[in-house]
C-alpha positions as CSV (number, residue, x, y, z in Angstrom):
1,X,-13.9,-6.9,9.3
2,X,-13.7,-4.4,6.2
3,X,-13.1,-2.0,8.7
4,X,-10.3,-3.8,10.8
5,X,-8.4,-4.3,7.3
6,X,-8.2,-0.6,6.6
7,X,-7.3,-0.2,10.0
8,X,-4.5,-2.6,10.2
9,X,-3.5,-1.6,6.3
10,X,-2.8,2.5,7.9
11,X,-0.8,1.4,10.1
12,X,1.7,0.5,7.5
13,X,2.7,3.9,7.4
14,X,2.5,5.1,10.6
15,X,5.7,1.9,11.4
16,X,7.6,3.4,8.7
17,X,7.7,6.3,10.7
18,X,8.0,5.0,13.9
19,X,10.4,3.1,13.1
20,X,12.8,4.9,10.8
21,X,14.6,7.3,13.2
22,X,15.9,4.0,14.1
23,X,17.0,1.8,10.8
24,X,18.0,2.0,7.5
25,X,14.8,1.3,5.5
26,X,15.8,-1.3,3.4
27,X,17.8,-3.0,5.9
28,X,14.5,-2.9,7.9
29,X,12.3,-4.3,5.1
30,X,14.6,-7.1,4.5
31,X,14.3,-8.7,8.1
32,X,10.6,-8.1,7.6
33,X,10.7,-10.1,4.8
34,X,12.6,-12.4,6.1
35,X,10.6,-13.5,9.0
36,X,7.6,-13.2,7.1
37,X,8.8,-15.8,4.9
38,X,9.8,-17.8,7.8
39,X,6.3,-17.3,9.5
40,X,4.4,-18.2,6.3
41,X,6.5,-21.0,5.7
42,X,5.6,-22.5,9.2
43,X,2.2,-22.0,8.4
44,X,2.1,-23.5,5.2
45,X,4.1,-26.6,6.7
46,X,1.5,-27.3,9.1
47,X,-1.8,-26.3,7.1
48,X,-0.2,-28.2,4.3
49,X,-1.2,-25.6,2.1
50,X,-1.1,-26.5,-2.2
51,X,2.1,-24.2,-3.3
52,X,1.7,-22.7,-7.3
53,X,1.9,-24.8,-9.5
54,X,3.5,-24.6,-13.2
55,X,7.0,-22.1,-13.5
56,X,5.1,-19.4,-15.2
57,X,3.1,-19.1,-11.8
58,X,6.0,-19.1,-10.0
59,X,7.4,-16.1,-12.2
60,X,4.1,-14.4,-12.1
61,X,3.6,-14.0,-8.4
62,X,7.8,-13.0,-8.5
63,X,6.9,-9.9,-10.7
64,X,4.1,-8.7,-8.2
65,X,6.0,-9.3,-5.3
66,X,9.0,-7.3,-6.7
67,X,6.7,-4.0,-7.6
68,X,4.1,-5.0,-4.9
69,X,6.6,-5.3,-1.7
70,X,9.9,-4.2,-2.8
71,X,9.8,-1.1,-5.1
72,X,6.2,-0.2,-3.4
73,X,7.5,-0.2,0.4
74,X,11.1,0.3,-0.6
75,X,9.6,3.6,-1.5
76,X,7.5,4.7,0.9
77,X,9.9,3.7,3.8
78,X,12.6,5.5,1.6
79,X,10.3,8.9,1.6
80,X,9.1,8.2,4.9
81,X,13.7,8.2,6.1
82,X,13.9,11.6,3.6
83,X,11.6,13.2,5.3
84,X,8.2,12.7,4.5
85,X,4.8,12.3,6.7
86,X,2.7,9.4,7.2
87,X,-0.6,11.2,6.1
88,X,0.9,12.5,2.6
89,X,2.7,9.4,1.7
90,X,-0.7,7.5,2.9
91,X,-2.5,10.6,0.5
92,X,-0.3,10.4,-2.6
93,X,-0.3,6.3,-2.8
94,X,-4.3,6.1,-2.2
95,X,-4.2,7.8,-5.3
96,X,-4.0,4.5,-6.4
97,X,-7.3,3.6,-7.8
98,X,-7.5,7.1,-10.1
99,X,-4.5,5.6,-11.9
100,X,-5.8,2.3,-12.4
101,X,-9.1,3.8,-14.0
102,X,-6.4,5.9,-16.1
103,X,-5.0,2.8,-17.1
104,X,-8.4,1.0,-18.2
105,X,-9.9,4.1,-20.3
106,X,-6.1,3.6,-21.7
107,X,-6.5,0.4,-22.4
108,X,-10.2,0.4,-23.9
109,X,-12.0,-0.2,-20.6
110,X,-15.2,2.6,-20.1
111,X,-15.0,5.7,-17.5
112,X,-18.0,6.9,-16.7
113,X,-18.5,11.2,-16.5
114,X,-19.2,10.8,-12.8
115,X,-15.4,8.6,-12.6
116,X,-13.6,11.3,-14.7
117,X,-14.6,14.0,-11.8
118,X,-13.5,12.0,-9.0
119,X,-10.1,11.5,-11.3
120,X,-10.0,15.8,-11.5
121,X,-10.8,16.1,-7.7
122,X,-8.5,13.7,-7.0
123,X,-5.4,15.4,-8.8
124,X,-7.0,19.0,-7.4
125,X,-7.0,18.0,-3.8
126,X,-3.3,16.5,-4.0
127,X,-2.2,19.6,-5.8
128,X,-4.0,20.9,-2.0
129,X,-1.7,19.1,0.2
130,X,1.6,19.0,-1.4
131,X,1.6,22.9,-2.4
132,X,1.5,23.9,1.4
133,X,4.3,21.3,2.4
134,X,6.4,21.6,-0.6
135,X,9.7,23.7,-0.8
136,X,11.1,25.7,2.2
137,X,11.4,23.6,5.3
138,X,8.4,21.7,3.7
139,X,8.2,17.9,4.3
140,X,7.9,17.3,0.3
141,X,11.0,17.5,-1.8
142,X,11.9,16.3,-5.1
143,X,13.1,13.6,-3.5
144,X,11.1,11.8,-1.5
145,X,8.2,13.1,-3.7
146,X,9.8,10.8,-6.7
147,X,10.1,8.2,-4.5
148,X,6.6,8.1,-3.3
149,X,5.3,8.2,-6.9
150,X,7.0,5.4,-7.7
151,X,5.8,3.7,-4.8
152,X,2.0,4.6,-6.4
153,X,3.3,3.6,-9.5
154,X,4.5,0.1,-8.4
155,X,1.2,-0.8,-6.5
156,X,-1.0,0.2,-9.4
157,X,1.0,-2.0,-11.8
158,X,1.2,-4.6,-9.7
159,X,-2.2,-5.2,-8.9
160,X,-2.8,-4.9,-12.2
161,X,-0.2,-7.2,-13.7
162,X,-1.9,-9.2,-10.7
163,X,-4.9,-9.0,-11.8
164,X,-4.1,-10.2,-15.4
165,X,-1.6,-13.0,-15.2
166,X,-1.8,-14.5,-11.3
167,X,-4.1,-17.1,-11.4
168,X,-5.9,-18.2,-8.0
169,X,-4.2,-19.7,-5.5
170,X,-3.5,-19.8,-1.8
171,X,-2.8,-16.0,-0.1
172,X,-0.3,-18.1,2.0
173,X,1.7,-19.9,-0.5
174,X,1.2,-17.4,-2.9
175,X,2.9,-14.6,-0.4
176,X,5.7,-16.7,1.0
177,X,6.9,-16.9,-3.0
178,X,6.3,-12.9,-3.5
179,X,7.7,-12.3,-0.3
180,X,11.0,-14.2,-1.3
181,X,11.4,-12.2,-4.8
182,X,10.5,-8.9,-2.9
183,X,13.7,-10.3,-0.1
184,X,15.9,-11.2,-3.4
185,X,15.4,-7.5,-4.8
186,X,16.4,-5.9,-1.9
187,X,19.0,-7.8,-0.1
188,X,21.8,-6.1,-2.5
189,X,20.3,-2.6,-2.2
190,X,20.2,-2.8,1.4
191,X,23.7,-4.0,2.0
192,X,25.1,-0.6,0.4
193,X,23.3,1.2,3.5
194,X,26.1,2.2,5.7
195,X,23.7,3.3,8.6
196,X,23.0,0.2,10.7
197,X,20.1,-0.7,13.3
198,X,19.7,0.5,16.1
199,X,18.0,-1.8,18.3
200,X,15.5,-0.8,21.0
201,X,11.7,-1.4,22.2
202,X,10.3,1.2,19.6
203,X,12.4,-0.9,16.2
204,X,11.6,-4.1,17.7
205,X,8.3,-3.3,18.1
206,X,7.8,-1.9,14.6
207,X,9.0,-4.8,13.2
208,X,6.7,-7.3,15.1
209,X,3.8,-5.4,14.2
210,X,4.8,-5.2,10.7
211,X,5.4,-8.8,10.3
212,X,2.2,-9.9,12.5
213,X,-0.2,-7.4,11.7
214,X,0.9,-5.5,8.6
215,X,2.0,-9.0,6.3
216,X,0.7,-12.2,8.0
217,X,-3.1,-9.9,9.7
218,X,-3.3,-8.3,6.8
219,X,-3.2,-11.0,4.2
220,X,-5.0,-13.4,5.8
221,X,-8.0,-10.6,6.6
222,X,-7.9,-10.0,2.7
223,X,-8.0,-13.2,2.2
224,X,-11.0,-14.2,4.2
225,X,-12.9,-11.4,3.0
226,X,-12.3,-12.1,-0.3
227,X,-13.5,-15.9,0.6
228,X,-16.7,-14.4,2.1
229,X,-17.5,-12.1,-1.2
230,X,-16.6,-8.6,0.3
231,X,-13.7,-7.7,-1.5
232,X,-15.7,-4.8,-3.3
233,X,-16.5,-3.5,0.4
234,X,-12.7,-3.1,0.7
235,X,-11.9,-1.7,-2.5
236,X,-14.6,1.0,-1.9
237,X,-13.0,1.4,1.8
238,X,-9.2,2.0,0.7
239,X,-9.6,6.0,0.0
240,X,-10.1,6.1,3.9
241,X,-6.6,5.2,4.2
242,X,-5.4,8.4,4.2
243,X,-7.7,10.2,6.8
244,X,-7.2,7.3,9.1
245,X,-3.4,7.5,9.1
246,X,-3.2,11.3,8.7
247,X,-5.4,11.0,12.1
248,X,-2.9,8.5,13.4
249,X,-0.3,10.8,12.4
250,X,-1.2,13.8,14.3
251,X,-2.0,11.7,17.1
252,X,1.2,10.0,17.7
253,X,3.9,12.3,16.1
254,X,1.9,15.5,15.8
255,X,2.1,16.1,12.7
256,X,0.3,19.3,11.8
257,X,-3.4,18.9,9.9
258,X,-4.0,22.7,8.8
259,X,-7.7,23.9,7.3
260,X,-6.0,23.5,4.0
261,X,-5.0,20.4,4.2
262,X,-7.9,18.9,5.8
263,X,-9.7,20.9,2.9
264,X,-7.5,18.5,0.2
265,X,-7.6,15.6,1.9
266,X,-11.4,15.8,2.1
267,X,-11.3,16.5,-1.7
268,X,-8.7,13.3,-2.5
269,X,-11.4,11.0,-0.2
270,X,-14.6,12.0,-2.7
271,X,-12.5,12.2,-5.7
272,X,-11.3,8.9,-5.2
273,X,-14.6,7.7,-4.0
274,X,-16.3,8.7,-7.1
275,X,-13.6,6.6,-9.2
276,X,-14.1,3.3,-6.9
277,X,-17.7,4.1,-7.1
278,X,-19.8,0.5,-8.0
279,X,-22.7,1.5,-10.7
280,X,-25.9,0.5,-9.4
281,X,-27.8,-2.6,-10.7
282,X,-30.6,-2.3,-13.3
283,X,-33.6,-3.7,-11.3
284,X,-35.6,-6.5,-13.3
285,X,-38.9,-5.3,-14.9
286,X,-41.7,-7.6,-14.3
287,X,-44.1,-8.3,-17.6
């Protein structure tokens, strides 16, 4: 089940670009949205699912759900429209958990030696991949590169602002009111795109998938495997994210995986691998 999560969670990028030859960005994130909210709120209604409870919950779960759904896919689906690949954008934001080990040595929390390597190979293998598609008719640009940062940037607070203030609750409830800040964020933004939708089988079928599989699968696989105790197994999973969709990328639109890249990709995985890395138990000693 770990395993189907990371799958399904690749995929993310692969619709955005599948489906952005087609769509504004935003305007296609707020119908997603939209009928997630709907679907979640159909669900609730017959599970009769507990909804937060207290203002400050309310407000809590608002803040993630603006960084976590609309600056952090607002961005990607923005690079993705400028330009950019699925396999970097997939590469820069599974940076993700190097910044959040930034953030606790920051903030007091301890690094260990073999964590601050993985952080250096991590920032050496991106340096990798974006020097050979940055600049002349390069898929990077200033752009779309600030875009995607922000994106990273947005996750990595959110789950941590998550993480800190969100207290337990139900996935379901908890996304339909995330979901609804995320839609209240973005409605204005996308309403000053002049490009409009272009409706065929490929858009509509990016958009089922990323309502279906992307925000109602997805959540509701997290949420199990977080019921059953394996959320560690998908924290240490995530830096495969961006092998699986750079694979998914060269499959389906062909885009290019060179020795170099490969090279820094393979680099990012360890790096990162080292960071997520759990510390192994002390056994007991007998008397």
């Amino acid at each position: 089940m770990p395993v189907v999560f990371v799958l399904i969670w690749s995929t993310g990028f692969i619709v955005a670009r599948y489906a952005m030859p087609y769509a504004p960005p935003l305007k296609f994130l707020v119908l997603r949205y939209l009928l997630s909210i709907a679907c979640f709120l159909l669900w609730i209604m017959l599970a009769r699912v507990r909804w937060p409870v207290g203002r400050a919950q309310w407000a809590h779960l608002a803040v993630t759900g603006v960084l976590m759904h609309a600056f952090y896919l607002g961005g990607v689906w923005m690079a993705v429209k400028a330009g950019m690949g699925s396999g970097l954008s997939a590469l820069i934001v599974g940076l993700q958990p190097v910044l959040t080990a930034l953030w606790l040595s920051a903030t007091g929390g301890r690094v260990t030696r073999l964590q601050w390597l993985g952080l250096m190979l991590g920032f050496v293998g991106l340096a990798l991949v974006v020097s050979r598609k940055f600049g002349q008719g390069g898929e990077a640009n200033a752009f779309n590169m600030a875009l995607v940062i922000g994106s990273l940037l947005s996750i990595t607070l959110g789950t941590l602002y998550q993480k800190r203030w969100v207290k337990p609750c139900d996935v379901r409830s908890a996304n339909a009111v995330q979901l609804g800040a995320a839609f209240i964020v973005t409605l204005p933004l996308a309403l000053m795109e002049t490009e409009l939708m272009r409706w065929n089988a490929e858009l509509a079928s990016a958009l089922a998938w990323s309502v279906l599989a992307l925000t109602l699968g997805g959540s509701s696989l997290l949420y199990m495997l977080i019921q059953r105790g394996a959320a560690a197994t998908v924290t240490s999973l995530m830096y495969l994210v961006p092998p699986v969709t750079a694979g998914m990328a060269w499959l389906l639109f062909g885009e290019p995986i060179s020795a170099l890249t490969l090279a820094g990709t393979a680099i990012v995985v360890l790096g990162v691998a080292l960071v997520v890395r759990q510390p192994p138990v002390p056994a007991l000693r007998r008397e």
